[in-house]
KELUMSE-9529 format. One line per field, with one value per residue (C-alpha): residue number from 1; residue in one letter; chain; x, y, z. Coordinates in steps of 0.1 Angstrom, whole numbers, plus 2048, in hexadecimal, padded with zeros to 3 digits. Layout:
num = c(NUM,...)
residu = c(A,...)
chaine = c(A,...)
x = c(X,...)
y = c(Y,...)
z = c(Z,...)
END
This chain:
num = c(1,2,3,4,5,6,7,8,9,10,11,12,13,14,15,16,17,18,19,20,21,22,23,24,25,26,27,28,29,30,31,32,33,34,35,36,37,38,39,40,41,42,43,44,45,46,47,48,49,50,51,52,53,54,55,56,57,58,59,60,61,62,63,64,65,66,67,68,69,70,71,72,73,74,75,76,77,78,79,80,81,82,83,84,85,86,87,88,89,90,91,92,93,94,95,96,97,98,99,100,101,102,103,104,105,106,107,108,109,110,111,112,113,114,115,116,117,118,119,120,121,122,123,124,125,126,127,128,129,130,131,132,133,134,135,136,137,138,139,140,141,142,143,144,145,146,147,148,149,150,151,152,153,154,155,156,157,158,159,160,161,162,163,164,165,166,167,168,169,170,171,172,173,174,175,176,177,178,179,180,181,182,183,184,185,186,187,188,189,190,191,192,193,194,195,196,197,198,199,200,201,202,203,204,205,206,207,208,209,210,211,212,213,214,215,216,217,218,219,220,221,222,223,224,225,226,227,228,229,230,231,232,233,234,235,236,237,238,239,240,241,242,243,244,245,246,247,248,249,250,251,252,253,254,255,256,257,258,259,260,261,262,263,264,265,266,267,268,269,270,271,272,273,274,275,276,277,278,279,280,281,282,283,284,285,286,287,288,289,290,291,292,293,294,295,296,297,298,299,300,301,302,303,304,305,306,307,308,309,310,311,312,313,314,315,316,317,318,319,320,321,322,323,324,325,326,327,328,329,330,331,332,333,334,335,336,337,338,339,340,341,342,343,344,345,346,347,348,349,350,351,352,353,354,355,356,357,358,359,360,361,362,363,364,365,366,367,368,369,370,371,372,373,374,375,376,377,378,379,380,381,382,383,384,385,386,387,388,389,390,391,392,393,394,395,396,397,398,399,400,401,402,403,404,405,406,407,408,409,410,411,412,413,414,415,416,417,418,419,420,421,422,423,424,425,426,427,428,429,430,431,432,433,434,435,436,437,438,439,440,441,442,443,444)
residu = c(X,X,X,X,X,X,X,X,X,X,X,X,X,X,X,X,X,X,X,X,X,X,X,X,X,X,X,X,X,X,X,X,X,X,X,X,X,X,X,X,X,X,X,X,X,X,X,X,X,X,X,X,X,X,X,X,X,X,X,X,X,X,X,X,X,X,X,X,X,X,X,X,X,X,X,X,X,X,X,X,X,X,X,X,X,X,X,X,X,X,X,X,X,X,X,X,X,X,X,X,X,X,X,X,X,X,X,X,X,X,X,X,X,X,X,X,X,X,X,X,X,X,X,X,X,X,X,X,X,X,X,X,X,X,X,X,X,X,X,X,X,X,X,X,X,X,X,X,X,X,X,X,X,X,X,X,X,X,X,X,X,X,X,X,X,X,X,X,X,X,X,X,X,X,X,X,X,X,X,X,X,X,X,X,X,X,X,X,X,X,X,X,X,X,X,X,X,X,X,X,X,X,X,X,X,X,X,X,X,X,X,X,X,X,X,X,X,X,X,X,X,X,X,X,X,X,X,X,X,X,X,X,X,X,X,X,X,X,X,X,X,X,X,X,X,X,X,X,X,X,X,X,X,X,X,X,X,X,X,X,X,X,X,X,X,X,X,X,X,X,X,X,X,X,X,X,X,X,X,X,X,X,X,X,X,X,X,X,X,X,X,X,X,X,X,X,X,X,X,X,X,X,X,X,X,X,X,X,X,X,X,X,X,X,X,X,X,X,X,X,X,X,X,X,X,X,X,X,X,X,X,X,X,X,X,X,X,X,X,X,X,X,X,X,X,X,X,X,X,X,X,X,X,X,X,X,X,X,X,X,X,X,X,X,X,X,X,X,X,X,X,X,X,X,X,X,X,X,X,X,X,X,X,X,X,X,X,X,X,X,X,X,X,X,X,X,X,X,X,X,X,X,X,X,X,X,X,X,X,X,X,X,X,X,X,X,X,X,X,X,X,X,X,X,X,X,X,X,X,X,X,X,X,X,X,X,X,X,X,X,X,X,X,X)
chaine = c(A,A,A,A,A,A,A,A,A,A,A,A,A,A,A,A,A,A,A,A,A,A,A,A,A,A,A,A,A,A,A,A,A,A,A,A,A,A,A,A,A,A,A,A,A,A,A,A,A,A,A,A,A,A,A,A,A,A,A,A,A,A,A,A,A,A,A,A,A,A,A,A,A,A,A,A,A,A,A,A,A,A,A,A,A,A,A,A,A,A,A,A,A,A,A,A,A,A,A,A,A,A,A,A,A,A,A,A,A,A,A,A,A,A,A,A,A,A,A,A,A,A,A,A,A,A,A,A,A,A,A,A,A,A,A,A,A,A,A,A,A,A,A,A,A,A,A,A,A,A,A,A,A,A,A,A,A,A,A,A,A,A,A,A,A,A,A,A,A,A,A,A,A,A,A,A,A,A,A,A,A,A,A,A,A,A,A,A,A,A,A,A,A,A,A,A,A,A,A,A,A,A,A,A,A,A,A,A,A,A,A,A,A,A,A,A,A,A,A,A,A,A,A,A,A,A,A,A,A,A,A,A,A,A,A,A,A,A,A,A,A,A,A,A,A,A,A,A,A,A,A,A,A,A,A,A,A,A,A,A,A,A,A,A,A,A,A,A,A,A,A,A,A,A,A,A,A,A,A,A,A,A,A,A,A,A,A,A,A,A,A,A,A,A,A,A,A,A,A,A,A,A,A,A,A,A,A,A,A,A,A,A,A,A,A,A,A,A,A,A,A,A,A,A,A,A,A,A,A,A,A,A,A,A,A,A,A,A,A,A,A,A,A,A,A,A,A,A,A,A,A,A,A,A,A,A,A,A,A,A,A,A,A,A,A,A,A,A,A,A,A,A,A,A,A,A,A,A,A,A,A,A,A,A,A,A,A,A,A,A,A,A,A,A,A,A,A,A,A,A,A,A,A,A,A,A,A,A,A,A,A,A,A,A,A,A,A,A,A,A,A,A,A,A,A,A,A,A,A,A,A,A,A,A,A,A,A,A,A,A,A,A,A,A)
x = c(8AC,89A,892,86E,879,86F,85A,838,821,81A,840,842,825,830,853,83F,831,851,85F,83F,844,868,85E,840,859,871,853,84B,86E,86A,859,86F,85F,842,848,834,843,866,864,877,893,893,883,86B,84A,84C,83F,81B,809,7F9,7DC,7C6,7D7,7E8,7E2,7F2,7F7,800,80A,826,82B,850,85C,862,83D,829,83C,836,811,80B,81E,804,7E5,7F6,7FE,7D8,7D2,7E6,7DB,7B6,7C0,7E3,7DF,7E1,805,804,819,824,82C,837,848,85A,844,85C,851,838,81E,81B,81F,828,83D,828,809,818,81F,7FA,7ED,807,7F9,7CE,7D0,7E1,7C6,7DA,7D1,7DE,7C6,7C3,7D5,7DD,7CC,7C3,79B,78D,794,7B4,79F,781,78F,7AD,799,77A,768,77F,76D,78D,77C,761,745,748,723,71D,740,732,712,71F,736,726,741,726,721,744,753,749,72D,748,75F,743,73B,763,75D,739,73B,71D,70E,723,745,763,781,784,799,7B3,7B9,7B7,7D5,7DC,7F0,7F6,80A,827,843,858,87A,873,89C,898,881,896,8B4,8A0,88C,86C,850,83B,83A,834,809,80E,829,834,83D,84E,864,86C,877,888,89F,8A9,8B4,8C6,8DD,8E7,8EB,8CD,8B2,88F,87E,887,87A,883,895,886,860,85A,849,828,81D,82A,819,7F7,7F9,7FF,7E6,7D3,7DF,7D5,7B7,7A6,78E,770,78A,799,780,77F,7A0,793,76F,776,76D,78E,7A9,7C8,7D5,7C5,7DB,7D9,7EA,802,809,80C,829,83D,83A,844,862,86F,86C,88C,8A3,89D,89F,8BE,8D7,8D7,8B2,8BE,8CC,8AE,892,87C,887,8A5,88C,87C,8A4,8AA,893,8A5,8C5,8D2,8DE,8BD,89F,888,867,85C,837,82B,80F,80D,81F,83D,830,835,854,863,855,863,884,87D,882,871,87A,85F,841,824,809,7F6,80B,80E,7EB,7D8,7CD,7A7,7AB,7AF,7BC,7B3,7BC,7B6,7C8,7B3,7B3,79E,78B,798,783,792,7A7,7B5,7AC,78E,786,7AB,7A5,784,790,7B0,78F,783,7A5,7A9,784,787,78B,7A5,7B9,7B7,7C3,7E2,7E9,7E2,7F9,81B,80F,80A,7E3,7C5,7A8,78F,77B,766,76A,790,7A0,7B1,7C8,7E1,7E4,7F9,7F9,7FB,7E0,7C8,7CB,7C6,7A5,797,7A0,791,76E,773,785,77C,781,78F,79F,7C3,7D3,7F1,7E2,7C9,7A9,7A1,7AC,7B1,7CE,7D7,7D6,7EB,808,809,808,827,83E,832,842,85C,869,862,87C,899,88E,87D,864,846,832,83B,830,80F,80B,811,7F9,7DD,7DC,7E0,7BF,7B0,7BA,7AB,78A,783,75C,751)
y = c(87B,873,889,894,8AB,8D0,8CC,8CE,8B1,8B6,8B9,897,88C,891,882,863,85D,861,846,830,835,825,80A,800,800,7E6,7D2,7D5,7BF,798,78D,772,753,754,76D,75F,770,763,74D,756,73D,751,738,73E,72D,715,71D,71B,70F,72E,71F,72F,74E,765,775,796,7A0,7C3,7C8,7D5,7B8,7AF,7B5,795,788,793,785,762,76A,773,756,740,74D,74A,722,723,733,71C,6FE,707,718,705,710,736,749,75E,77E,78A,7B1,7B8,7DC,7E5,801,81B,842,859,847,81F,80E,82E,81F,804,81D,835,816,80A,82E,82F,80B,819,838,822,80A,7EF,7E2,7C5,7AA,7B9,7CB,7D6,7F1,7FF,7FC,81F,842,832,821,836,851,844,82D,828,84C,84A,830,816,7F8,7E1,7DA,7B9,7B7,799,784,793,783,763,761,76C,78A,79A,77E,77B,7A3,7B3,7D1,7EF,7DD,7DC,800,807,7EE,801,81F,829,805,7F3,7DC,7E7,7D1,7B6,7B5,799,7A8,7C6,7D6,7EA,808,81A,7FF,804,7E6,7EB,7D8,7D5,7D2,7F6,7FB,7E5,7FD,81A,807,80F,7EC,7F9,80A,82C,833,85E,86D,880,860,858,875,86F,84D,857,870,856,840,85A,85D,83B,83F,82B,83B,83D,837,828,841,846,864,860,85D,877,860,861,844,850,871,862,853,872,884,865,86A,893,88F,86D,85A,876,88F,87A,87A,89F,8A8,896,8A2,8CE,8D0,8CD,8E7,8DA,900,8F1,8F2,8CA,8CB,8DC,8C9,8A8,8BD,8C0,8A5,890,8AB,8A7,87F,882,88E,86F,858,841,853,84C,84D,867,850,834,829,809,7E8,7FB,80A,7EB,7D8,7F4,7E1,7BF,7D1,7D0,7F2,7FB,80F,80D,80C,80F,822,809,7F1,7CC,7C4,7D0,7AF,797,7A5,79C,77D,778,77D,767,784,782,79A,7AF,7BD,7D1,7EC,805,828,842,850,837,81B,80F,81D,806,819,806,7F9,7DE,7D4,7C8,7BD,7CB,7C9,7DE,7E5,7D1,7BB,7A0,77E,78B,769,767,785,77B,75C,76C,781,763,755,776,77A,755,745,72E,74F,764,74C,743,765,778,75F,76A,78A,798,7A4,795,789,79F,780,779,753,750,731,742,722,732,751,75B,772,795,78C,77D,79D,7AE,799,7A5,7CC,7CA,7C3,7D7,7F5,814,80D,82E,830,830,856,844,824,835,82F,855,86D,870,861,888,895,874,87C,8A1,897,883,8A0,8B5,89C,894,8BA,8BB,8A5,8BC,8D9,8D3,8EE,8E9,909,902,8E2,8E6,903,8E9,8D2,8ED,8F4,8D1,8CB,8EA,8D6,8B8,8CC,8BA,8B6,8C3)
z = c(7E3,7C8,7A6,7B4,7CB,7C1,7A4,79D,79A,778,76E,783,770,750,75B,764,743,732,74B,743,71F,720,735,71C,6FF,714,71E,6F7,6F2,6EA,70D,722,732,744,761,77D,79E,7A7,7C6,7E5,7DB,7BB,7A1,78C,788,76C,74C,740,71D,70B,6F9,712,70D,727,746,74E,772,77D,79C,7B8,7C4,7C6,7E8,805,80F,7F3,7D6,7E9,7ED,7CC,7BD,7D7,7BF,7A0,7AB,7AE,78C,77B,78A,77F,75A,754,731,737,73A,753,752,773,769,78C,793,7B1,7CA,7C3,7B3,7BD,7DB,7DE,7B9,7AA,78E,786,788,76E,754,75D,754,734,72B,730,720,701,6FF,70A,72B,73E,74C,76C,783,7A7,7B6,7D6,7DB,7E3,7D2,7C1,7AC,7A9,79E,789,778,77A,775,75B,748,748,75B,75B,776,787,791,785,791,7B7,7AE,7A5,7C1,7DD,7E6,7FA,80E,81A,813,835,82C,839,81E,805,80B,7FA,7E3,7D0,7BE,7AC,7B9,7A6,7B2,7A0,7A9,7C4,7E1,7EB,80D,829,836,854,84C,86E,883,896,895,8AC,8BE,8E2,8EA,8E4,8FC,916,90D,91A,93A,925,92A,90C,8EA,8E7,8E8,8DE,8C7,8E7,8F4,8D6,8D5,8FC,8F5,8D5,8E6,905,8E7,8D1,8F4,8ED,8C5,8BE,8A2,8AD,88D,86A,84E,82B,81D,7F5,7FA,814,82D,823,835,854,851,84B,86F,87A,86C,87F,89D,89E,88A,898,886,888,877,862,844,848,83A,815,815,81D,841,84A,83A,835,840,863,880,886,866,86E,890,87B,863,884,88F,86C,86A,88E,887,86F,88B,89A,87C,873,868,847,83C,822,80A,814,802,7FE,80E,81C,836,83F,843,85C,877,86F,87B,8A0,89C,88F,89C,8B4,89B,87B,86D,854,84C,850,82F,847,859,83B,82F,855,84D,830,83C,85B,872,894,8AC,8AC,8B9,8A9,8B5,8A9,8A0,8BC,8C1,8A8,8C2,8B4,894,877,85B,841,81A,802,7E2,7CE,7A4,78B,767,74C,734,70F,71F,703,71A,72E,739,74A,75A,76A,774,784,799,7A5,7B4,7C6,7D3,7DC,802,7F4,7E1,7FE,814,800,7FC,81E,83C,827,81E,840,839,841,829,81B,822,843,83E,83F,84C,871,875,856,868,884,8A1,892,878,890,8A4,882,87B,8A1,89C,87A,88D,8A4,89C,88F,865,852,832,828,816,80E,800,7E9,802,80C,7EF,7C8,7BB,7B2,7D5,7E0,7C7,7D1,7F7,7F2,7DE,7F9,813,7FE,7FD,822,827,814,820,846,841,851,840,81D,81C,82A,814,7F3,806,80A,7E1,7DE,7F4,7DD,7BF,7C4,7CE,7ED,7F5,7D5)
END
């Protein structure tokens, strides 16, 4: 377990900033070589002049997949500014929600009034409301102008992308959070053709396989699941309820809610056995086991990091009661306001808004372009299914993945999971989830 478990958020908060406060005074040490991303084959990309100054990159970025995708745009950075040092300041997705570490130095780093170039961020309330009511980031109306974004954005993405009229960030790429990946030798071991469509189905299949000591789903025991639970609440809710649970019609003391809790807490008794002591890639190894699980919850990043490992045995659907729903997110990079080499950091904008960007990013990392004019011969099978469902789907936004609620709601959801999974009660954590709803002050 991890030291979140049973305190409040702003205890955790303010536990946060003391770990963000040490990490800035280590990242205030003499810096090392350029830090471009480490390859796969672990080296480094080779250093860059500085007369043009430097480029600071924030980002999560440092699992299999993604660290090859975002060394591809950086190779197309330095090949158009070769004079610019680019400073990869990559933290691992561990802490509270997706990025949480890197997220609290970022917020340690604004607040001082020393921002990095730009930064990683999930388009949507993420973003809104950690940064830009706040006053921390620059409008790009006029790098959409000059390169045509709304030409080639699609108008649903578009609609993420404005607040108050005005672009705020732009995105490298869409994601689909609630897939299923699945091994189908587990289904041969229990004479089932396909994957589970409902969760009953799932917990039918699970307990044929836990007869025969095989785990029916790989989940973590440190984060409390919260990208599992969001599919959930997809499955109960559907994509006409969905937006009701972050704008007050829909209490989070409603019974749906309470459905999803039971079925994320009887998920565990069906988990490998030690998902108690797992966290990060450790979940995602689990399906690259033969002793492993039958699926895993997660979005198509889970996709690149098979990839990246040249692991093919595998198959892919939507999660149990999801099918035509596309829950959607986007990373995306930003403009902070007072940046030291503004220039850099609009010219790293344009390699990720860009066709040729987005296209040496996206094939590795498992997502598909934000872009309408990709290139479909560098993408495989998954993501080509990925580009149809994204047209035809119905499009909601990603909890987890900062689309649908406040950053403050989001870290409060996930210490209310995260207790869940000590204590397996149901009631108490949908109680913390209903003051956390009250809180954040849905639809007012």
């Amino acid at each position: 377990m991890n030291g979140t478990e049973g305190i409040s958020r702003r205890s955790f908060l303010r536990l946060m900033g003391v770990g963000a406060t040490m990490s800035v005074l280590a990242a205030c040490a003499a810096p090392a070589a350029p830090s471009a991303a480490p390859a796969a084959g672990g080296e480094a990309a080779p250093a860059a002049a500085v007369d043009g100054g430097k480029l600071e990159v924030f980002s999560w970025w440092t699992a299999g997949g993604e660290v090859e995708g975002l060394n591809n745009m950086f190779a197309i950075y330095e090949r158009e500014h070769p004079d610019v040092e680019i400073i990869n300041a990559a933290l691992a997705a561990q802490g509270a929600g997706q990025g949480g570490e890197m997220k609290a130095l970022l917020e340690t780093r604004m607040i001082g009034g020393d921002p990095p170039e730009t930064f990683q961020v999930h388009l949507g309330r993420e973003l809104i409301d950690s940064h830009v009511i706040a006053g921390r980031m620059e409008p790009l109306d006029d790098l959409y102008a000059e390169e045509g974004y709304a030409d080639v954005f699609p108008a649903d993405l578009m609609n993420v992308i404005l607040y108050d009229g005005h672009p705020w960030s732009v995105p490298v790429n869409i994601h689909r959070s609630n897939l299923m990946w699945y091994r189908p030798a587990k289904l041969e071991a229990i004479g089932a053709s396909a994957p589970p469509a409902s969760w009953d189905e799932f917990f039918e299949m699970a307990e044929a396989l836990k007869e025969q000591g095989i785990p029916g789903i790989s989940l973590s025991g440190s984060n409390g699941n919260g990208h599992t639970m969001e599919s959930i609440l997809l499955s109960v809710y559907g994509a006409d309820g969905w937006p009701g649970l972050f704008d007050g019609t829909i209490s989070w003391a409603d019974e749906g809610v309470t459905k999803s809790l039971e079925i994320m807490n009887r998920l565990y008794d069906y988990a490998q056995p030690d998902f108690l002591s797992q966290s990060g890639v450790d979940v995602n190894d689990n399906m690259l086991n033969d002793d492993g699980p039958l699926l895993m919850i997660s979005g198509d990043w889970l996709h690149g990091y098979f990839k990246s490992k040249e692991f093919t045995d595998y198959k892919w659907a939507a999660s149990p009661g999801t099918d035509g729903i596309y829950l959607l997110l986007s990373d995306s990079f930003g403009l902070p306001k007072g940046v030291k080499y503004r220039d850099n950091a609009i010219n790293w904008l344009k390699v990720c808004g860009s066709r040729e960007g987005q296209d040496a990013f996206n094939p590795i990392k498992g997502s598909i372009p934000a872009r309408t004019d990709l290139d479909p011969s560098l993408y495989d099978e998954y993501q080509l299914s990925a580009v149809e469902d994204w047209k035809t789907n119905i499009l909601v936004g990603s909890l987890q993945h900062g689309a649908a609620a406040k950053q403050s709601f989001l870290l409060d959801y996930n210490l209310a999971l995260n207790d869940m999974v000590a204590t397996r009660d149901v009631a108490s954590t949908q109680a913390a989830l209903v003051v956390a709803a009250e809180e954040a002050a849905f639809g007012q």
